[in-house]
Structures are given as structure tokens and as C-alpha cells.
N, C-alpha and C positions, 0 to 999 in steps of 0.2 A: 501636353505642353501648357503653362502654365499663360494668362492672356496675357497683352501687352502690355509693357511697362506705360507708354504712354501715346494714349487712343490719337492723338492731333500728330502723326505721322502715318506713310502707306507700310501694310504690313508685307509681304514678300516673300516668296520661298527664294531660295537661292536660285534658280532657273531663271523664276520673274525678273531679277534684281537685275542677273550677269545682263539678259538681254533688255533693260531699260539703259542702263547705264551703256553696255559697250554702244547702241544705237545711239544713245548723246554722244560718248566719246569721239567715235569713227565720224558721225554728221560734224564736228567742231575740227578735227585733223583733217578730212578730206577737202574740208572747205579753205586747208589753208590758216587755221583762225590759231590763236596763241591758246595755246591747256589752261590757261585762267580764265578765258571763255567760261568755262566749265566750273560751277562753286567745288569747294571739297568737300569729298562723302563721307557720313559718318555710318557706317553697319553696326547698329546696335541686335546681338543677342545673346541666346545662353551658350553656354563652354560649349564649345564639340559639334553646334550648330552647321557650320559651313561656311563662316564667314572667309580665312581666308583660303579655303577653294576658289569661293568665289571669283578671290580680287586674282588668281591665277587663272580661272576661266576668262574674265573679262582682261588678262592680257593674250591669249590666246586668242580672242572674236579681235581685236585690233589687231592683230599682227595677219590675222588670215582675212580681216574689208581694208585692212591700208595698205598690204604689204610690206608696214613698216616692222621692227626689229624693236621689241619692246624688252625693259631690263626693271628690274622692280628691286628697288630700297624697302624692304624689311628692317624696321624699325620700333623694338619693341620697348617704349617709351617706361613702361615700368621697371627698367637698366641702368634710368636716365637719370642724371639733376641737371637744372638749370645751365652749368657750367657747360655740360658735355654739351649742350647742342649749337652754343655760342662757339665754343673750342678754346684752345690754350692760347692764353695772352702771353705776349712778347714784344721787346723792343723792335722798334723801327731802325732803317740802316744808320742813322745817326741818334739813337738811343734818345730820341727827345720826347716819343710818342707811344702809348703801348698798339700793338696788332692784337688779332685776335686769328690763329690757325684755324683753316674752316678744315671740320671734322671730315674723314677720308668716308662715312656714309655720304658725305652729301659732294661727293666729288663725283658728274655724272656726263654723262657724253651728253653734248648741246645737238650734234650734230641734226640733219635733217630729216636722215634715214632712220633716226631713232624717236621709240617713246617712254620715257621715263615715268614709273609708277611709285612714287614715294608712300609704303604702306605704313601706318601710324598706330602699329599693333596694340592692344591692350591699353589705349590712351584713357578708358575710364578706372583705370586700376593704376594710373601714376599718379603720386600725391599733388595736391591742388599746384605746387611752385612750381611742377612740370606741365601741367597744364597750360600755369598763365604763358610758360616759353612759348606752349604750340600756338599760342594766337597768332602771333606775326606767320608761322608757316601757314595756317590754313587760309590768313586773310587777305596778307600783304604778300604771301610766298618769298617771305625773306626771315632769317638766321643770323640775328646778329647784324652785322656786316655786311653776310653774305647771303647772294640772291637766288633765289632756285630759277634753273634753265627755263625756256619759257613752252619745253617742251616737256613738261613735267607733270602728270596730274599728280593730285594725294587724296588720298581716300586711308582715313581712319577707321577704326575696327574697337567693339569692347564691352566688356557685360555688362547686362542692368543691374541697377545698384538693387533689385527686387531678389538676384538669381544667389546674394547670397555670397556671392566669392567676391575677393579684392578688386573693389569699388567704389569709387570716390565720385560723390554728385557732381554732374559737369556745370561747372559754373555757367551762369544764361551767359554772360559775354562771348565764351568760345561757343556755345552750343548755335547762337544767332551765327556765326560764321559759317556753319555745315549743314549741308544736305543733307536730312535724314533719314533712314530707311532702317525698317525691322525687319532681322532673318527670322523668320519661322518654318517651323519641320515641316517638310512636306515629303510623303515616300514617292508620289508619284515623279516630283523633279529628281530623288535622289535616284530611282531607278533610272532615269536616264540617263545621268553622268554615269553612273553604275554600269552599264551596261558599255558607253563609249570609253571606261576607263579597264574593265575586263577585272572587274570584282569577284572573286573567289562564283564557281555556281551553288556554293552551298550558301552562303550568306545572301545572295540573291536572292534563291528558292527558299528559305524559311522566311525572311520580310516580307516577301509577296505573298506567302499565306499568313504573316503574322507581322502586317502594317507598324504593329503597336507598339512593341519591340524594337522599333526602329529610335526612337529616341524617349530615355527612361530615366531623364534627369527630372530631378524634387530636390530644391530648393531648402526644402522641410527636413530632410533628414542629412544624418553625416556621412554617407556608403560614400565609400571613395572608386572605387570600380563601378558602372555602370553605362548603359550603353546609349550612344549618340553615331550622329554618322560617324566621327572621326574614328572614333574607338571598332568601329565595325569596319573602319577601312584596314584600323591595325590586324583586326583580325583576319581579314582577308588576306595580308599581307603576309602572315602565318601560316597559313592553311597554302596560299599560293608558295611559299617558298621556304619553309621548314619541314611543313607532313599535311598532306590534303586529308590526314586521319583525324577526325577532331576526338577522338577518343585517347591517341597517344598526346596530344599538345592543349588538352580538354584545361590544366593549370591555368596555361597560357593565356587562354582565352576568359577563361572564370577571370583571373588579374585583369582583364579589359572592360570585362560587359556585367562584372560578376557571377556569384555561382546559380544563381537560378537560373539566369537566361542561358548561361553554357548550359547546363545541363538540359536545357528545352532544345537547347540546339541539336547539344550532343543525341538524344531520345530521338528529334528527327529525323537525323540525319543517316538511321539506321533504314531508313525507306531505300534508299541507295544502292543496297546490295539486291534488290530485286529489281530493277530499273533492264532493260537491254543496252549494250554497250554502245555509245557516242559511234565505233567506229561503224559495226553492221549498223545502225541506221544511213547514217552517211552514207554508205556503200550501196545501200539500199538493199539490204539482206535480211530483214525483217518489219513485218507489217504487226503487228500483236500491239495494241496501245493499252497500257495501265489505267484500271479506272478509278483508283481510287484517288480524294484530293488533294492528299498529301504529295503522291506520288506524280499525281499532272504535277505540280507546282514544282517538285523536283528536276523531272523531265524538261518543262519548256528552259528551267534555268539554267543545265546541263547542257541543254543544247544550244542553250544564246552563248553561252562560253566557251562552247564548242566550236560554235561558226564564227564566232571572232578569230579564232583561232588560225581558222583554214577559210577564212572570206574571198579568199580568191581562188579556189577548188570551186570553179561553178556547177559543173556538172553535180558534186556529192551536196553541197548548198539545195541543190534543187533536187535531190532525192530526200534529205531532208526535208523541205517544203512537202512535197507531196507526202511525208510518213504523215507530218504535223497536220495535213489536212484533215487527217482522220482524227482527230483529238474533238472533246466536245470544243462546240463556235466558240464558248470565253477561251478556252484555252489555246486554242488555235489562234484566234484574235492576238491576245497577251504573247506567242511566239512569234508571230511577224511583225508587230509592235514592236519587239525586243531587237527582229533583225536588219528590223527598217534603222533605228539607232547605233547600229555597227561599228559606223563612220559616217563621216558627212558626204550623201548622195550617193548612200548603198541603196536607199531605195529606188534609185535608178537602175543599178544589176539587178534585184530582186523582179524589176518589171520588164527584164530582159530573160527572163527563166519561163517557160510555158509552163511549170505547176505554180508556180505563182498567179500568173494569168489565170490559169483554170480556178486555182483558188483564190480569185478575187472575183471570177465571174460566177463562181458556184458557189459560194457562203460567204463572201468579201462586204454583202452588206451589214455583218457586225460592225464595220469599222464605222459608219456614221451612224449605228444603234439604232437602225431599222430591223435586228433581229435578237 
């Protein structure tokens, strides 16, 4: 990854970000307090990064600490000119005055039970006269005319003008209005959304052996296919619901991540066919564990997608547990790692299983790296 465009802001994986910001957000709604409490966020990073995952994680951490019902405006500003965000002018009922129709994005429930997340996509890729518009929304949270609810945050989104794509310097006037934060790659946050989001096991098990892989965007050259998380989510998305064969939809995938790294996948992913099946471990019908490290890498990601799958089968969950125990400690580690993230306070089933138990009292001190 290429370093920061500019050092005088916090750099951020998307993990860090969601849970900075949703802990402001939920502390300002719980207390009662208006979403202008709150400045608006600007997410600056590269294509494919994570940015708006992100601002969908962090409507998800508000709706699960407030209990409130969150709805997000998707707003992708380089659609725009000036005109669209003001709206269509029109006479008053005695034609003496013009109006101004407020656009049907920014028609939003005020109500109390709700929180409104107005996202200001790609605002460093809309030409400067769309920019100057967004002042009033991110400063004054007003459009014209018209006022945004007062239950509304916004949080902007958009490449540095470094990465190379459609991007326009943000002028200092609006940039002094927002909050600023850099997304930067990081595998270790993306395995964990990865794993709560039930990401293909093959794309899983190749990035955990090959980190590097995980985001392959350069700035510097013209490859239009290449791999970020998003593109790796498409691919998952393929593999989960076209053909789990990466060799019949291998096209598919080269079109996403390009052809070297398909084909690094593709070459891996042949480890597979010597693997034991998801269901006899489960069942607990084989004890034989693969040594090689391809093949651990395969197996632990195989079987986190597995017990997602069947997370509530505790019994075969915890014959699982007990096969994984026999793996070496990093890998063993890295599977209950993977099954602790499941869902939120599966680590609480997990510490309701006795091989679990046994396997935190017998090699469990991996986890704080006393072994």
C-alpha cells in the first residue's frame, strides 16, 4: 500500500475507524444529543479499500448500542451538479416567488426511533462547483432551502488525488469542515469482517497464507482488474454462488483480481482435494491432521466456514474444537480465533463446550503469546 496522502490525519484500518466513530456516534444518540453534536467524516482512501463497508458496519454498531433503526442516503456526489442538490425551482401558490423542490434523496424520516446516515460517496471525484454545494451540507447541514433532520449524520467518502483515479483537490474551505480519517489495508481487520460475513473458505485460506495478496492496487500502472478487498468480496461471491470450482469460473475471477493472482489461487486451491471432509470432522469420524502449510491454512478456513454454517450444531462445533486441537498451537490458535468471530458472543458457546475448555487449559496460552 502506498503511504499516506497526508501525514496530519489518524491512519485507520477499517475495523479501527467503524469502532471509533460508531463509539462517538452511539455516546451522542444515547445521550439524547442532535447528530450535529457530531462534525462530518471524511474517509479518505484507495478504490476497493473499505470505505463504504465501513459506513455500513458502523450503521449496523448504532442500530445493535441504540436500538435505533438506521437508514443511509447513498449519495454519489460525482452524478451531481450544483442544481440537483438544491432541486427544481418552481413558482409559489401565487406565482410571485420561485420554490425550490427538495430532492426525493434528502426526503428522510425525522422521526425518533430512527438514524439517518447521509453518505457523500466519491465527493473527491465531483468537480470543484459540486463540492462548493457540499459546504452547506457538511457545515450548516442545510441544502438549499432545505434542512437535514437533526437526526442525521454524514459522513463523506473518496480517493486521494495521489491514487491516481477521478480526483479533484478538496478545496481547504470544505476539507476545515470534516473529520478526517485514512482507510488503510489491513488483513487482519478484513479477516474478521471476513469471517462474520461468511466469505467464500477459499479466499479466506489463500489471504491467510498470502496477506499480500490482499490489496494489489499501484497507482503507477494501467491494470484495470486487480485485487482489493472489494474485488475479493466479488469473488467470493462467485465461488459462494456460481461454482465453489475456481478452475470452471477461473475467467471470472482473473476479470476481478487479474490473471496472476487467479491463477495463484487457482494452483492453490488444488490443496483441497486432499483435505478430509468438513462433514467426518464434524461428526467426529477422523482424527488424521494435514501437515503441510498450505493445507493447515486450507483446513482452519474450511472449517470457520463450515461452523458458521452449522453454529448452532454444538455438539459437532465441539468435535470440531477437539480435531482443531491437534493442529500445530499457530493453527489451532488462528481456528478458534476465526470461531470466536462467528457472531457476536459466540465466544460465549465456545466457552460452554469442554473441548474448548480443555483446549484453553491445555495450549490456550497461545492466545496471549506465552507460547
Amino acid at each position: 500500500m502506498k503511504p499516506t496522502q497526508n501525514l496530519n490525519m489518524p491512519l485507520l484500518s477499517v475495523e479501527r475507524a467503524v469502532e471509533h466513530l460508531s463509539r462517538a456516534y452511539c455516546g451522542i444518540i444515547n445521550k439524547g444529543l442532535k447528530a450535529s453534536s457530531m462534525p462530518s467524516v471524511m474517509l479518505w482512501g484507495a478504490p476497493g479499500i473499505g470505505k463504504s463497508q465501513a459506513v455500513r458496519q458502523i450503521a449496523g454498531e448504532i442500530e445493535q448500542r441504540t436500538g435505533k433503526r438506521t437508514s443511509i442516503t447513498d449519495v454519489r456526489l460525482l452524478l451531481f451538479n450544483p442544481i440537483d442538490l438544491r432541486g427544481i425551482p418552481t413558482a409559489n401558490a401565487d406565482k410571485t416567488l420561485a420554490i425550490w423542490l427538495k430532492p426525493q434523496i434528502f426526503q428522510m424520516d425525522d422521526s425518533d426511533s430512527v438514524i439517518n446516515l447521509l453518505f457523500l460517496d466519491e465527493i473527491s471525484a465531483a468537480p470543484p462547483s459540486v463540492q462548493a454545494a457540499a459546504y452547506q451540507i457538511t457545515l450548516d447541514r442545510v441544502v438549499g432551502e432545505h434542512r437535514l433532520p437533526d437526526n442525521c449524520l454524514v459522513i463523506a467518502a473518496g480517493n486521494r488525488v495521489t491514487d491516481k483515479s477521478v480526483a479533484y483537490k478538496m478545496p481547504k474551505a470544505l476539507a476545515n469542515r470534516l473529520l478526517h480519517i485514512e482507510i488503510e489495508g489491513s488483513f487482519e481487520s478484513w479477516r474478521h469482517w471476513a469471517v462474520k460475513n461468511g466469505i467464500n473458505d477459499k479466499v479466506l485460506g489463500f489471504l491467510s497464507l498470502r496477506n499480500d495478496r490482499l490489496f494489489g492496487f499501484d497507482a503507477t500502472n494501467d491494470e484495470l482488474a486487480f485485487p482489493t478487498p472489494r474485488s475479493w468480496e466479488m469473488v467470493s461471491n462467485i465461488l459462494n454462488n456460481v461454482s465453489d470450482d475456481p478452475e470452471e469460473v477461473s475467467a471470472l475471477i482473473a476479470g476481478l483480481i487479474g490473471s496472476g493472482t487467479a491463477i495463484e489461487l487457482r494452483s492453490w486451491c488444488r490443496v483441497y482435494k486432499d483435505l478430509p471432509t468438513m462433514d467426518a470432522i464434524f461428526d467426529g469420524k477422523v482424527t488424521a491432521v494435514p501437515k503441510g502449510t498450505d493445507a493447515l491454512y486450507a483446513l482452519v478456513s474450511s472449517m470457520t466456514f463450515y461452523a458458521r454454517e452449522h453454529r448452532n450444531e454444538h455438539q459437532r462445533i465441539g468435535n470440531s474444537v477437539r480435531y482443531g486441537s491437534r493442529m500445530p498451537a499457530d493453527y489451532a490458535m488462528l481456528l478458534m480465533q476465526n470461531y470466536a468471530l462467528i457472531e457476536k458472543d459466540y465466544k460465549d458457546v465456545l466457552m460452554g463446550l469442554p473441548e474448548y475448555i480443555h483446549w484453553v487449559n491445555s495450549r490456550g496460552a497461545v492466545l496471549n503469546g506465552s507460547v
